[in-house]
N, CA, C and O atoms as CSV, one atom per row, in Angstrom:
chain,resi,resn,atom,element,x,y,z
A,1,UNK,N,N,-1.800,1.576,-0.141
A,1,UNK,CA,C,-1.527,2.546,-1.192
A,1,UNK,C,C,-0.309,3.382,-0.798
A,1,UNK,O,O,-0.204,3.963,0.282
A,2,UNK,N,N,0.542,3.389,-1.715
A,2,UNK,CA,C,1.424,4.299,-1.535
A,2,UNK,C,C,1.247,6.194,-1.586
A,2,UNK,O,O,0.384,6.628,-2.349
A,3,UNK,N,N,1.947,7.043,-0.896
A,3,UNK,CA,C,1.233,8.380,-1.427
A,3,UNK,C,C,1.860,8.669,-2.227
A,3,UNK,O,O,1.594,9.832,-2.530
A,4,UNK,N,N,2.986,8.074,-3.107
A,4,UNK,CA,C,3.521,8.350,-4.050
A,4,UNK,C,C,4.375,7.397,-4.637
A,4,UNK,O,O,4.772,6.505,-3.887
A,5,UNK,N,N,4.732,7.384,-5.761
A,5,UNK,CA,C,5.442,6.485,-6.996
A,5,UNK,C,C,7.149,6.499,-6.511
A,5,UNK,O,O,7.983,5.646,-6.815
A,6,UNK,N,N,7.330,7.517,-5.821
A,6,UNK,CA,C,8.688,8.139,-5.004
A,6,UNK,C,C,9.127,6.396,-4.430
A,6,UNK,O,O,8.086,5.741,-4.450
A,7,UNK,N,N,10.068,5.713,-4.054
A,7,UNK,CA,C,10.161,4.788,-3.601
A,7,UNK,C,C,9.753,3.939,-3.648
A,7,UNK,O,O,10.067,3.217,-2.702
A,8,UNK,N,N,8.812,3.329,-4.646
A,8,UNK,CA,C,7.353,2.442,-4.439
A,8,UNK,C,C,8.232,0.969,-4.730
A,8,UNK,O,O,7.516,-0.002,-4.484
A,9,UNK,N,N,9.526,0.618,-5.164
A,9,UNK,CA,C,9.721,-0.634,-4.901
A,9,UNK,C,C,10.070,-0.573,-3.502
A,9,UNK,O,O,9.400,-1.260,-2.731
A,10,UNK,N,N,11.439,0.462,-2.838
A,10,UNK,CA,C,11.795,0.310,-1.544
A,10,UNK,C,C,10.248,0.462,-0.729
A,10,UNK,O,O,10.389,0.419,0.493
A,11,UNK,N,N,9.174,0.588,-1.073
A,11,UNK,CA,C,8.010,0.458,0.347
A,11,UNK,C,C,7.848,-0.968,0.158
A,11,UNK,O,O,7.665,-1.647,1.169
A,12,UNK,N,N,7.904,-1.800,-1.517
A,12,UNK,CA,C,7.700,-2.885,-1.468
A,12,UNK,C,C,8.498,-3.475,-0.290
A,12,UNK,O,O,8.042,-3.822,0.800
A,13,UNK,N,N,9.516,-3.513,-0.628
A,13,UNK,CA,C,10.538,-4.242,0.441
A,13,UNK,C,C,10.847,-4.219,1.878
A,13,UNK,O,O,11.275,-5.041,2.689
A,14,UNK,N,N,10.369,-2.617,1.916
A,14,UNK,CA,C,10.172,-2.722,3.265
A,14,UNK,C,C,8.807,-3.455,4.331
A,14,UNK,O,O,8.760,-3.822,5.506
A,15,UNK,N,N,7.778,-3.411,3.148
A,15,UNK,CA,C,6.497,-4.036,4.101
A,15,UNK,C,C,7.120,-5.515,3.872
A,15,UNK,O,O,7.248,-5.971,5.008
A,16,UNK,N,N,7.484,-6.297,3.107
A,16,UNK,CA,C,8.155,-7.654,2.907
A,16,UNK,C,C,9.520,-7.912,4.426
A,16,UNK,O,O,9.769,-9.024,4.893
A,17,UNK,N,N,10.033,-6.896,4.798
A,17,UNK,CA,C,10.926,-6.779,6.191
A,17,UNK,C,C,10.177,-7.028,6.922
A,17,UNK,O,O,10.153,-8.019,7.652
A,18,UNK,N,N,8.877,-5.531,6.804
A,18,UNK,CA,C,8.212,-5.661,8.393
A,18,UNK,C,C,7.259,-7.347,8.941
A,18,UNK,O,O,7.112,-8.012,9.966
A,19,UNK,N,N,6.879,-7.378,7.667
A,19,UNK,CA,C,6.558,-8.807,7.983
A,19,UNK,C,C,7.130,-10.002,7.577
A,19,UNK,O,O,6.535,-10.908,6.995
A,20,UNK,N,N,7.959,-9.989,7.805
A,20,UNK,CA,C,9.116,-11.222,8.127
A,20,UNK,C,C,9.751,-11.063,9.412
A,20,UNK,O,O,9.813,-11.939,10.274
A,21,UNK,N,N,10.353,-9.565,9.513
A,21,UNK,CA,C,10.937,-9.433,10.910
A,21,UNK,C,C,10.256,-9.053,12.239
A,21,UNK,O,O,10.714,-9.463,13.306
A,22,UNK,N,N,8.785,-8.000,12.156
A,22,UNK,CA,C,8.473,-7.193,12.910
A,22,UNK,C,C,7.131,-7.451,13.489
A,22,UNK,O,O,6.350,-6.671,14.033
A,23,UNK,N,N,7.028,-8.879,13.219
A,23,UNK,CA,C,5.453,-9.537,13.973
A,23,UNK,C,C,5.676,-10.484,14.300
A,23,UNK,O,O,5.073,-11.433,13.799
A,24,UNK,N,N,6.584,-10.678,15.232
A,24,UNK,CA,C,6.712,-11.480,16.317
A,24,UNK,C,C,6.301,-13.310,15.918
A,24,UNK,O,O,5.853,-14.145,16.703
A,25,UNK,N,N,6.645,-13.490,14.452
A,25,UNK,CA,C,6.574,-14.882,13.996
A,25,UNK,C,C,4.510,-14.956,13.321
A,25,UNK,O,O,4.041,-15.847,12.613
A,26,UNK,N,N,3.977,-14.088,13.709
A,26,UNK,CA,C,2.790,-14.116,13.427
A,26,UNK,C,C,2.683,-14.681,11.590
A,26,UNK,O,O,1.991,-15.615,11.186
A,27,UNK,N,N,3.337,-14.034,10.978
A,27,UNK,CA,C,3.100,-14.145,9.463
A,27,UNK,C,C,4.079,-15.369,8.986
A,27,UNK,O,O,5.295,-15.180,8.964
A,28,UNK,N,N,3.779,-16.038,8.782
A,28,UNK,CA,C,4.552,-17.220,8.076
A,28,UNK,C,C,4.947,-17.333,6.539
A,28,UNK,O,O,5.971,-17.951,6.248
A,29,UNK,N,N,4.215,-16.791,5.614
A,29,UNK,CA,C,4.830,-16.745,4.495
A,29,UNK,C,C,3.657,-15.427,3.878
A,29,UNK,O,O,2.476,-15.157,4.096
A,30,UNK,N,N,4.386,-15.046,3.307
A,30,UNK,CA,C,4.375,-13.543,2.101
A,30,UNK,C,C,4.549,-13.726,0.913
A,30,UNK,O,O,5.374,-14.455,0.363
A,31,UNK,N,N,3.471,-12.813,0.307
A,31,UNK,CA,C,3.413,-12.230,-1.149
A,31,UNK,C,C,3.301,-11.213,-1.762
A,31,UNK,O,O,2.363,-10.567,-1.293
A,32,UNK,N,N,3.747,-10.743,-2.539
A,32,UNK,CA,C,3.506,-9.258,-2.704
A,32,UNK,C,C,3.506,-9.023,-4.164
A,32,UNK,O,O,4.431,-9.300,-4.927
A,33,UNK,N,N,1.877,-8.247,-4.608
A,33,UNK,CA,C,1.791,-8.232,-6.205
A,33,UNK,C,C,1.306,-6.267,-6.259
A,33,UNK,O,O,1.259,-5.549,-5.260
A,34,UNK,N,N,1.090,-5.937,-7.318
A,34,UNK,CA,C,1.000,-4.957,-7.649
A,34,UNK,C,C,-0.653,-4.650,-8.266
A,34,UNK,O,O,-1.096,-5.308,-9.208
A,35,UNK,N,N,-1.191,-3.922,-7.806
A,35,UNK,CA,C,-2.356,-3.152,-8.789
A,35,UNK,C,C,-2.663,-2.076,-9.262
A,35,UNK,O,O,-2.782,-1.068,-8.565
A,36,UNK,N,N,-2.841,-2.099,-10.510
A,36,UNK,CA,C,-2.782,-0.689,-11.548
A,36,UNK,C,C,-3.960,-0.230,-10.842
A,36,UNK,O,O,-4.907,-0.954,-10.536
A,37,UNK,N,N,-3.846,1.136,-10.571
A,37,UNK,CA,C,-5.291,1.810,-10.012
A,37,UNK,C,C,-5.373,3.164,-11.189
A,37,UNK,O,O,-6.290,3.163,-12.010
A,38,UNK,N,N,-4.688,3.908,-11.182
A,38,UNK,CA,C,-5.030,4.680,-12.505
A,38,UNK,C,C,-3.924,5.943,-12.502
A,38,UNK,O,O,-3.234,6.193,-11.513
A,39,UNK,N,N,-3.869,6.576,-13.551
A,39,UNK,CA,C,-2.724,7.806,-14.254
A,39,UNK,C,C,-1.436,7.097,-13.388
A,39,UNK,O,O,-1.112,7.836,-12.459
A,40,UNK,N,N,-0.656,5.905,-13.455
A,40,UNK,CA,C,0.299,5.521,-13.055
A,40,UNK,C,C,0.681,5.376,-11.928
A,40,UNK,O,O,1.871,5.302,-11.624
A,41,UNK,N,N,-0.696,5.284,-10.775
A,41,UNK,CA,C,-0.762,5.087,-9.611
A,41,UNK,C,C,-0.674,3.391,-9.332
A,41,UNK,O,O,-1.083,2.924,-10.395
A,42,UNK,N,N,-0.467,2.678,-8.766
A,42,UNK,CA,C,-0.331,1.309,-8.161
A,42,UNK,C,C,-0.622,1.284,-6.901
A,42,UNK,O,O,-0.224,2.220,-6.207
A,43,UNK,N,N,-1.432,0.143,-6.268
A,43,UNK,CA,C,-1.852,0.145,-5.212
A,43,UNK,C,C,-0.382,-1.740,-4.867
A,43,UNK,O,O,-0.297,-2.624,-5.719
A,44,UNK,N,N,0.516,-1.774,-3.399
A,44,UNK,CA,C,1.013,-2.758,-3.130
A,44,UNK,C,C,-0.559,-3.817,-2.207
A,44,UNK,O,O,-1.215,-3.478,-1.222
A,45,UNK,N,N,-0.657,-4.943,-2.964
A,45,UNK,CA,C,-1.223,-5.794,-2.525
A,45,UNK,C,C,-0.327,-7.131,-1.999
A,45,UNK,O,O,0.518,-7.793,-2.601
A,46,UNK,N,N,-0.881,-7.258,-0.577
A,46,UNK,CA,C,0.169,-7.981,0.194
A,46,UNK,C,C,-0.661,-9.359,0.809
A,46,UNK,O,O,-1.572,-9.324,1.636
A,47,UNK,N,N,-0.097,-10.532,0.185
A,47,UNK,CA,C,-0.999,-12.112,0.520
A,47,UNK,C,C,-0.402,-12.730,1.809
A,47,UNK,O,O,0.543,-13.486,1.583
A,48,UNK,N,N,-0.769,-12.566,3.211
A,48,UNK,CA,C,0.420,-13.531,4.079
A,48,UNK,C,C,-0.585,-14.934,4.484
A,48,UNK,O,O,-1.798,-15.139,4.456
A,49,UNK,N,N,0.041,-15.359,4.684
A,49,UNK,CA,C,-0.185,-16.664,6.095
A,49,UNK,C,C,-0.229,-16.081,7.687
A,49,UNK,O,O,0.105,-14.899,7.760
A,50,UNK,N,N,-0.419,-16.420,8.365
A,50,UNK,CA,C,-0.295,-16.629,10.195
A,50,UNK,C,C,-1.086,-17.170,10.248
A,50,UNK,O,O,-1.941,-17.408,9.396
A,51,UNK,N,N,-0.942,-17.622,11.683
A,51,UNK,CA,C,-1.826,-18.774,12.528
A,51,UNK,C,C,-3.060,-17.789,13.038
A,51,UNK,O,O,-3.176,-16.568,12.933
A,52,UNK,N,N,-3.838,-18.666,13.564
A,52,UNK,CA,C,-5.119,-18.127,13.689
A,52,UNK,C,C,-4.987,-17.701,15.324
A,52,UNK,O,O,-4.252,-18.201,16.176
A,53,UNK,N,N,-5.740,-16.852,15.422
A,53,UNK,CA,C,-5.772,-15.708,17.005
A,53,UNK,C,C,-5.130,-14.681,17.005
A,53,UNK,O,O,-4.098,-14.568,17.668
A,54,UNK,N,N,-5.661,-13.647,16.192
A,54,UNK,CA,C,-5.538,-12.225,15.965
A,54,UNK,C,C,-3.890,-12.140,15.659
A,54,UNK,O,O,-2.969,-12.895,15.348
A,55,UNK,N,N,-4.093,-10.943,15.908
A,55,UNK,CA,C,-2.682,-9.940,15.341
A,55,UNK,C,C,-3.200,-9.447,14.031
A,55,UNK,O,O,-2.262,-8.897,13.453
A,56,UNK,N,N,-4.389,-9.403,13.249
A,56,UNK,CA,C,-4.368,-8.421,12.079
A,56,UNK,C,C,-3.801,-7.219,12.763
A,56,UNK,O,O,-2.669,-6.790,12.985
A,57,UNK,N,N,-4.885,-6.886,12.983
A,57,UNK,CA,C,-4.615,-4.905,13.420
A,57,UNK,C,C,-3.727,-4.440,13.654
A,57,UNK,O,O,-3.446,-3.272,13.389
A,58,UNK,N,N,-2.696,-5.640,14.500
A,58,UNK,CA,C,-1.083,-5.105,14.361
A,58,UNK,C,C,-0.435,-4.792,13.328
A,58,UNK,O,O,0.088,-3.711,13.057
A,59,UNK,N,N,-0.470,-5.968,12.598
A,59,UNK,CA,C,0.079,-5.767,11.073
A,59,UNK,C,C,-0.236,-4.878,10.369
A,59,UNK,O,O,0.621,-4.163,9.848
A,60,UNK,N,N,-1.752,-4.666,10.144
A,60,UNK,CA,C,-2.074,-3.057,9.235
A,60,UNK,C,C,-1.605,-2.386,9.988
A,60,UNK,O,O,-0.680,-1.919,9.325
A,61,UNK,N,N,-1.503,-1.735,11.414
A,61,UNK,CA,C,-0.701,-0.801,11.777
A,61,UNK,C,C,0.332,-0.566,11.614
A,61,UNK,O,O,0.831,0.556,11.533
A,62,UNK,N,N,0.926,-1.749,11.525
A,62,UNK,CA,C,2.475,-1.677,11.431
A,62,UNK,C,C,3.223,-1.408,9.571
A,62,UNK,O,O,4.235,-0.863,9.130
A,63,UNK,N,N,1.992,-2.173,8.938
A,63,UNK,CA,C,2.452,-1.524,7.584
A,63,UNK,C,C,2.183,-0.106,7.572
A,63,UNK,O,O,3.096,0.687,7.340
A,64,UNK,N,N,0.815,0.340,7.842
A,64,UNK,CA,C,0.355,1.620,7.849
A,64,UNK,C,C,1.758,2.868,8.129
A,64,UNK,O,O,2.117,3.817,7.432
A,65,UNK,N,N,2.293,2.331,9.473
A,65,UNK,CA,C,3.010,3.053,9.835
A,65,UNK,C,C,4.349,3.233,8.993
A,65,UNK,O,O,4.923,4.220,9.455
A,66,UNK,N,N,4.889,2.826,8.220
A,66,UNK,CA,C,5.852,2.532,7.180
A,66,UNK,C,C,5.783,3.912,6.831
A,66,UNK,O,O,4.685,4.463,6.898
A,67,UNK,N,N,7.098,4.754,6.357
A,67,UNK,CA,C,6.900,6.001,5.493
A,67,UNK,C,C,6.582,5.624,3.747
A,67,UNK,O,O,6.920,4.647,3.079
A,68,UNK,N,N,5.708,6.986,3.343
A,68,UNK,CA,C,5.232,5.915,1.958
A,68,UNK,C,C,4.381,5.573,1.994
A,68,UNK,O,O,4.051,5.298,0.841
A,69,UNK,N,N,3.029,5.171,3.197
A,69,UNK,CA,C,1.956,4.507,2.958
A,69,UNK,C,C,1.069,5.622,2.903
A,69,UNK,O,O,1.490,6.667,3.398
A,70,UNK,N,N,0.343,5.618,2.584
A,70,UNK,CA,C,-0.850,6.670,2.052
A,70,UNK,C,C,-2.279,5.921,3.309
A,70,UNK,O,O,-2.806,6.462,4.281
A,71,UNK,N,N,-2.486,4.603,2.740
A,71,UNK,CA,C,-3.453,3.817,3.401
A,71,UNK,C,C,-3.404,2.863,3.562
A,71,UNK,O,O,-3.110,2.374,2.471
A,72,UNK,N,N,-3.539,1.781,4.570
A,72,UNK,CA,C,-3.729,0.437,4.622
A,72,UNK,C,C,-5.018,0.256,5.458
A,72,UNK,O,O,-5.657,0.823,6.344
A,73,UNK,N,N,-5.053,-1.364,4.325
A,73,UNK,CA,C,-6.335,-1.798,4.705
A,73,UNK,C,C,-6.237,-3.472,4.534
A,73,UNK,O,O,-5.365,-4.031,3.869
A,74,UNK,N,N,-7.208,-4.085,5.199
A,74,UNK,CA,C,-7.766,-5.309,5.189
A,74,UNK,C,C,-9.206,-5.082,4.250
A,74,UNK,O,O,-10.213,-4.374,4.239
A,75,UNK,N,N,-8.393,-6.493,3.272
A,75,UNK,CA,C,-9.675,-6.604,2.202
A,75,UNK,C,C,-10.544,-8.078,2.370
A,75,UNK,O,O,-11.754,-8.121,2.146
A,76,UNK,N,N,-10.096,-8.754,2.611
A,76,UNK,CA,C,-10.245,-10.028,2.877
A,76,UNK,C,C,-9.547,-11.520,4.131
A,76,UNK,O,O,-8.362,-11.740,4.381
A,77,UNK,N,N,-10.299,-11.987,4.465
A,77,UNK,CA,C,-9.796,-12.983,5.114
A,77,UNK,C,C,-10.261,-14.048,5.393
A,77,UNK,O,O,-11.484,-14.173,5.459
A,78,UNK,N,N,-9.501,-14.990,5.607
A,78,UNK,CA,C,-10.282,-16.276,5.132
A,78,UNK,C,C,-8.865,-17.594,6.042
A,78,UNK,O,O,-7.647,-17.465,6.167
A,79,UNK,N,N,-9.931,-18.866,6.534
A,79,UNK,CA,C,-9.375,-19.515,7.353
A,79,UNK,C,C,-8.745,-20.985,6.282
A,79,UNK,O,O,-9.375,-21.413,5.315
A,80,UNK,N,N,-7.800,-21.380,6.620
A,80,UNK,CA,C,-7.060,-22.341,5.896
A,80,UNK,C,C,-7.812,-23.425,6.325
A,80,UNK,O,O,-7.536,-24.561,5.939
């Protein structure tokens, strides 16, 4: 979640950087869609790939840490 509408494509793009550039090859391919949450709020929902043997927690940290994020979280996961 973003904490605000302020920048909300540049956070897009930047979590689309951090994981392409900033996890060490962990994420292999990215997606990034949008969800209406309410009074013109949007939540960024983000689909990747990586190989299997951890590194979530990095990644939510590392989006987390992004200026702009309000919250990150893991909603789901699931093995190819």
């Amino acid at each position: 979640m973003p904490e605000d509408m302020g920048g909300f494509m540049e956070l897009k793009q930047a979590i689309m950087d951090t994981l392409k550039n900033d996890t060490n090859g962990m994420v292999k391919s990215a997606k990034i869609s949008e969800m209406d949450i309410a009074f013109g709020m949007k939540a960024i929902v983000v689909l990747f790939i990586m190989a299997d043997g951890g590194g979530l927690e990095t990644i939510e940290q590392k989006v987390a840490a992004l200026p702009n994020v309000s919250s990150s979280e893991i909603e789901n996961m699931d093995r190819l």
